[in-house]
C-alpha positions as CSV (number, residue, x, y, z in Angstrom):
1,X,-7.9,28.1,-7.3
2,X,-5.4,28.4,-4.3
3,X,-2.9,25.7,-3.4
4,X,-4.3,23.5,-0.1
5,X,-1.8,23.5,3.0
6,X,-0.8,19.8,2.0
7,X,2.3,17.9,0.7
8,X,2.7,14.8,-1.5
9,X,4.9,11.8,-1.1
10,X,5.4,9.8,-4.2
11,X,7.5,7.1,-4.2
12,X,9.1,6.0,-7.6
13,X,11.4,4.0,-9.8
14,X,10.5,3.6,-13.6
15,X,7.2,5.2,-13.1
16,X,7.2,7.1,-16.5
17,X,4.2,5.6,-18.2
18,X,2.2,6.7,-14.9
19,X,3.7,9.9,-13.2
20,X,2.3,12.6,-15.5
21,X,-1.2,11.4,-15.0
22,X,-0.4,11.4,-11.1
23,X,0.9,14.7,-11.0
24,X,-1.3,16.5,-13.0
25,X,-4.7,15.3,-11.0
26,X,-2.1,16.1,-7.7
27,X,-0.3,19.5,-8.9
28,X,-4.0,21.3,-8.8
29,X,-4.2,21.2,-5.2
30,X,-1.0,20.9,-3.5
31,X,1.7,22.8,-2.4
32,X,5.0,20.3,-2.5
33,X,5.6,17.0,-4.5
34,X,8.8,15.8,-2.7
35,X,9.5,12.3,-5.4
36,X,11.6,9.8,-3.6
37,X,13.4,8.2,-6.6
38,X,14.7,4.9,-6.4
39,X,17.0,5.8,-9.3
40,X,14.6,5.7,-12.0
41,X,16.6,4.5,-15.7
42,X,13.7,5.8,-17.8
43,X,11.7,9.4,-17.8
44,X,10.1,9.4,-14.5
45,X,12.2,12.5,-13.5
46,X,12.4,14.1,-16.7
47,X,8.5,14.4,-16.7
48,X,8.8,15.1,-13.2
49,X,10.4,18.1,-13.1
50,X,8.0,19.6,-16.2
51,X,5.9,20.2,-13.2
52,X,5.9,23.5,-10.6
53,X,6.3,22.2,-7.2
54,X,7.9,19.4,-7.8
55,X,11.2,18.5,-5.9
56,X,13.3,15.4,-6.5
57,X,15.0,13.4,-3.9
58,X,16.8,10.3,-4.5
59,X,17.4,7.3,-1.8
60,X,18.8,3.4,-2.4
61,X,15.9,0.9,-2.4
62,X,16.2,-1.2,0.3
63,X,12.7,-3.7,-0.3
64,X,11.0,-2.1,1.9
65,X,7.8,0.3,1.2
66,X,7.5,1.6,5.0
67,X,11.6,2.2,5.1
68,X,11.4,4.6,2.0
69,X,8.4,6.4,3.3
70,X,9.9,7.2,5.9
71,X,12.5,7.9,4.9
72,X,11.1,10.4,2.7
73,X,9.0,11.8,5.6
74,X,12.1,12.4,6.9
75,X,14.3,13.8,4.8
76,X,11.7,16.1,2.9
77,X,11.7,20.0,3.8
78,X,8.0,19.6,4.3
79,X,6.1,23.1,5.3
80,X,3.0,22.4,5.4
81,X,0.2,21.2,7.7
82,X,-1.1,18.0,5.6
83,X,0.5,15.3,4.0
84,X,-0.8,12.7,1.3
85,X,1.3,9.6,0.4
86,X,0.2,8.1,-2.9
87,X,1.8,6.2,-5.2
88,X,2.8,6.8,-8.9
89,X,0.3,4.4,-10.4
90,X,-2.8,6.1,-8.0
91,X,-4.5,9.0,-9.0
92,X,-7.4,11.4,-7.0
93,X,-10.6,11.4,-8.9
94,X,-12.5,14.7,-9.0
95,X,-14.9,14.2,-6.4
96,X,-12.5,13.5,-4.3
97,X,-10.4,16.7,-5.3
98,X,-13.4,18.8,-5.0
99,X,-14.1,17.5,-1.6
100,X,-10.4,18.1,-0.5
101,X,-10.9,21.7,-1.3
102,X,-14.1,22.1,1.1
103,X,-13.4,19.8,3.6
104,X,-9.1,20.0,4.9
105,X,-9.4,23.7,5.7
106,X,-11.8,23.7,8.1
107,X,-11.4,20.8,10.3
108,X,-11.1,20.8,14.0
109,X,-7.3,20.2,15.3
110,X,-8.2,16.9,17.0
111,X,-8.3,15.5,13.4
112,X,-5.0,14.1,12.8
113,X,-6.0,11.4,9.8
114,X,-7.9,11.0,7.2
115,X,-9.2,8.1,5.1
116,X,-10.4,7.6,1.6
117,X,-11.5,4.9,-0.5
118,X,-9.4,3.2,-3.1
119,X,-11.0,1.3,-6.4
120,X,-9.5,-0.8,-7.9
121,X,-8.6,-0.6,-11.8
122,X,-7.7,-3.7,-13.8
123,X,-7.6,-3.8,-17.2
124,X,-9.6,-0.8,-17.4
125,X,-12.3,-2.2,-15.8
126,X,-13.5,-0.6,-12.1
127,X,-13.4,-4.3,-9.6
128,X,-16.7,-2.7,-8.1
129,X,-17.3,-6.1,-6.1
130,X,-14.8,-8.6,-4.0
131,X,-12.5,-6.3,-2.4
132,X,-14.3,-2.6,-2.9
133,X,-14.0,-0.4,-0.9
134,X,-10.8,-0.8,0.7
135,X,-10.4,2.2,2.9
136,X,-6.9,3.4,3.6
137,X,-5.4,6.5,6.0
138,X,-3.2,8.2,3.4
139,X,-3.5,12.0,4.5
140,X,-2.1,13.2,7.8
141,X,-1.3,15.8,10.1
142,X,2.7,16.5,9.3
143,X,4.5,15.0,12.8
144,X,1.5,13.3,13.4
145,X,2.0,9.9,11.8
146,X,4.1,7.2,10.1
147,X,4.2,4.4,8.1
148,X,4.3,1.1,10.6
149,X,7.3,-0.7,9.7
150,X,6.2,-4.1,8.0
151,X,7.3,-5.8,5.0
152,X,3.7,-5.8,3.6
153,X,-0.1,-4.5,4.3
154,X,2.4,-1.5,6.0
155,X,-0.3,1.0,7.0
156,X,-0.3,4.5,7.9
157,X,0.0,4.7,11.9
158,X,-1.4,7.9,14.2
159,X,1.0,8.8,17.1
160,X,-2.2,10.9,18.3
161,X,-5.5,13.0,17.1
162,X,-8.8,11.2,15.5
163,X,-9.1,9.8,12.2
164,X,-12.2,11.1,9.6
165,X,-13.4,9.3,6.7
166,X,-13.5,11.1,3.2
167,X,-16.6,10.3,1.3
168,X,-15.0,10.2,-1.9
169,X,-12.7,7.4,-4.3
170,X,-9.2,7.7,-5.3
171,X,-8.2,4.8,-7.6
172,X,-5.0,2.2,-8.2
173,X,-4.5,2.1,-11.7
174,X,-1.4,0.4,-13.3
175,X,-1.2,0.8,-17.0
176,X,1.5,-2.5,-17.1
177,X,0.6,-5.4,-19.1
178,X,-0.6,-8.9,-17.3
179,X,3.1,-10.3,-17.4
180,X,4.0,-7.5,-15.3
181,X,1.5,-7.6,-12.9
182,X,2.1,-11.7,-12.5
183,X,5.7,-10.8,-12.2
184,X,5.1,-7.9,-9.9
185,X,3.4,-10.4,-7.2
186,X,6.4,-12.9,-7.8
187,X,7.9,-10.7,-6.3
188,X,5.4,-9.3,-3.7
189,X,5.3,-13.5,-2.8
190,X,8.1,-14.1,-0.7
191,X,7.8,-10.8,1.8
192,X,4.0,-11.8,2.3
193,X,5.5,-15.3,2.8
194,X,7.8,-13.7,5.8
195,X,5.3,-11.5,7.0
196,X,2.5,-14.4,7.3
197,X,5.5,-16.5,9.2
198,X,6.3,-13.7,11.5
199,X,2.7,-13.2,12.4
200,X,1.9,-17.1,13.3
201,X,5.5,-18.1,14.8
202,X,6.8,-14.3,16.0
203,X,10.0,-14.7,14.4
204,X,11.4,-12.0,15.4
205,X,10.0,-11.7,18.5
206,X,7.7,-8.7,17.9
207,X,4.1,-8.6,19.4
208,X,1.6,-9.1,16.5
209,X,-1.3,-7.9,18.5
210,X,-3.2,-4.9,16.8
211,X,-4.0,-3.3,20.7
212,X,-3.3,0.5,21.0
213,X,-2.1,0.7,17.2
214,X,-3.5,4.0,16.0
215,X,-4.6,3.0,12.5
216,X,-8.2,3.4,10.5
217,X,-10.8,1.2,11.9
218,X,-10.7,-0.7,8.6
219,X,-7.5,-1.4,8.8
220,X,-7.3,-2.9,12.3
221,X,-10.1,-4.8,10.7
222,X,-8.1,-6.2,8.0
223,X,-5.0,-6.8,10.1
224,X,-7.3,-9.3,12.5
225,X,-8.2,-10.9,9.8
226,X,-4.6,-11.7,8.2
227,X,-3.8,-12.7,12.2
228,X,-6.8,-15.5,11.5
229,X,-5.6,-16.0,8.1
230,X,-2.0,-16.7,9.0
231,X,-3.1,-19.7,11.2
232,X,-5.4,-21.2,8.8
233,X,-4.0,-24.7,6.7
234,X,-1.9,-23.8,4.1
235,X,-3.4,-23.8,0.5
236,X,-7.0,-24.4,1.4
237,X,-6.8,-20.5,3.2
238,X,-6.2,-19.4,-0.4
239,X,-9.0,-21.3,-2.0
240,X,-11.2,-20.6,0.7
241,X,-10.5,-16.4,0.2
242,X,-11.1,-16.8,-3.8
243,X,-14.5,-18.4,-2.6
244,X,-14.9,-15.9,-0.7
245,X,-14.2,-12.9,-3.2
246,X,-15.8,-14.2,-6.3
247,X,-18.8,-15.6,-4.9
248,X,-19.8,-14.2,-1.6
249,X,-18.9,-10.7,-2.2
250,X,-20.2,-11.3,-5.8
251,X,-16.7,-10.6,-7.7
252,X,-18.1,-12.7,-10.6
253,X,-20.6,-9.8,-11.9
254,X,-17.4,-7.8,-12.7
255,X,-17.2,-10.6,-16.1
256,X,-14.2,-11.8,-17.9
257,X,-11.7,-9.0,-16.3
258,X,-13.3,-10.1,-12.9
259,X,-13.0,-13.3,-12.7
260,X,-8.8,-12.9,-13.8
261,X,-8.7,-10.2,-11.7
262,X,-9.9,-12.6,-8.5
263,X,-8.3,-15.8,-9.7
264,X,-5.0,-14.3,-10.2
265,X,-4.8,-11.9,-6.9
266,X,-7.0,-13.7,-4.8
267,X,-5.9,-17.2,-5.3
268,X,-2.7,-17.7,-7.7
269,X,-0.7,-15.4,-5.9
270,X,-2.0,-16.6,-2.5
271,X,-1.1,-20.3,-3.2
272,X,2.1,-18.9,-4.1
273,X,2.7,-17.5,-0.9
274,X,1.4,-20.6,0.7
275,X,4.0,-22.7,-1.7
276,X,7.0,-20.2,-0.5
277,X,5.6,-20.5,3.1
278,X,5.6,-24.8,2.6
279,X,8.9,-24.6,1.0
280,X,10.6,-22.8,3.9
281,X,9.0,-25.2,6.3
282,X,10.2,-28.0,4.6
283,X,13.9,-26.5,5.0
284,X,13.8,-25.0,8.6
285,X,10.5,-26.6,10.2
286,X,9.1,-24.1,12.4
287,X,12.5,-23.0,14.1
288,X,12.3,-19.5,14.6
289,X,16.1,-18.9,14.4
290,X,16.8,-21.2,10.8
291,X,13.8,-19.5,9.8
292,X,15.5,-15.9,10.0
293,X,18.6,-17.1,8.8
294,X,17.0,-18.9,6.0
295,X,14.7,-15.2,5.0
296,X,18.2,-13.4,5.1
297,X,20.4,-15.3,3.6
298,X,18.4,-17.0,0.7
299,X,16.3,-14.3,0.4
300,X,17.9,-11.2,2.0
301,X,15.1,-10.4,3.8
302,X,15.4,-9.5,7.6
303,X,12.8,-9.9,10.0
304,X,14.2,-8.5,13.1
């Protein structure tokens, strides 16, 4: 089987319990890896380079998804006509592989993006209901597209050409323990703090209208929604959303791993980013300028 006219953007740092399982559903139908390595301490590049095709580049972290991508996207001698971003702990299921093979040759020039379907995979178990299908633009006509700088939900943006949708899944599958992935949206907490407070006070100025973005149709979508959710009462949006989830779109028939996986993504770490949002408030009220100062000097996060 020949190589597709497509490169891969993998973003990594202490990836080495995932990256061989990335690479080796990847490595069967592309043409470049380019890894942009955070400075990985364990064997993420070690098992990297066991792989043909793979190049290394290295590049500070600087908390900030988009700003690495790009950065990559960048800085990568990319020479081909595609380009997938996917991360370490994602993987292409074989449908989707086999539809990759028929499909990217042969379609027409105004097609600039494409989107597939990510399910979720928590503690082994598929989250079929709640969230699925979430639908994301991940492959993309080289000098074609970007990722939108945000400091979350950051989505691939079109600067021209048409967007197709695959038919086939890729998944999300992290293989870290539940203290991790609590941890892991500790973390995650405080930037979807800032981000929800830029979109309902406009911090830093910036527009947060969705018009003329050139994103999947899901996406804009999904952005609307966070524009309504950011201006709905604090704590009671998060309740409201596990409702939502677990009952509405039926999340409880996905049992035991379900219900934890809905609870703990849909409503702990969402009241945690309501708590962060409530504890800034308290210390800067809704002055845009403490607010900033508060993000970047507590927190070193800047949202200009």
């Amino acid at each position: 089987m020949g190589k597709l006219d497509l490169s891969v953007i993998i973003l990594t740092y202490n990836e080495e319990i995932h990256i061989r399982r990335c690479l080796e559903k990847i490595c069967e139908i592309a043409r470049d890896i380019f890894i942009v390595d955070s400075y990985s301490t364990d064997r993420t590049l070690e098992i990297a380079q066991q792989y043909d095709g793979v190049h290394i580049l290295k590049h500070k972290w600087e908390n900030n998804h988009a700003k690495q991508f790009n950065w990559g996207l960048e800085h990568a001698n990319i020479k081909t006509e595609w380009v997938l971003r996917i991360d370490a702990d994602e993987y292409l299921l074989p449908n989707l592989i086999e539809e990759l093979i028929q499909k990217l040759p042969s379609f027409d020039e105004s097609v600039s993006g494409l989107v597939m379907k990510r399910r979720h995979i928590f503690m082994g178990k598929w989250m079929k209901r709640g969230v699925y299908p979430v639908k994301l633009l991940r492959i993309f006509r080289y000098g074609k597209a970007v990722c939108e700088q945000r400091l979350m939900d950051e989505h691939i943006q079109l600067l021209d050409g048409n967007v197709v949708e695959l038919e086939n899944d890729f998944c999300d599958h992290n293989l870290n323990n539940l203290s991790w992935f609590c941890q892991k949206h500790v973390g995650y907490a405080i930037r979807e703090a800032a981000d929800l407070l830029e979109i309902e006070l406009g911090i830093s100025g910036n527009t947060s209208s969705i018009d003329g973005i050139r994103m999947s149709e899901q996406a804009k979508q999904k952005r609307a929604k966070k524009l309504k959710y950011a201006k709905a009462p604090l704590f009671w949006r998060a309740f409201i959303y596990f409702l939502y989830r677990y009952f509405l779109k039926l999340g409880f028939l996905d049992g035991k791993e379900g219900f934890l996986w809905h609870f703990l993504q849909g409503w702990w770490y969402r009241t945690l980013v309501d708590a962060k949002v409530y504890e800034i408030k308290k210390v800067c009220g809704n002055d845009k300028v403490k607010i900033a100062e508060h993000l970047r000097d507590v927190y070193f996060i800047d949202v200009k």
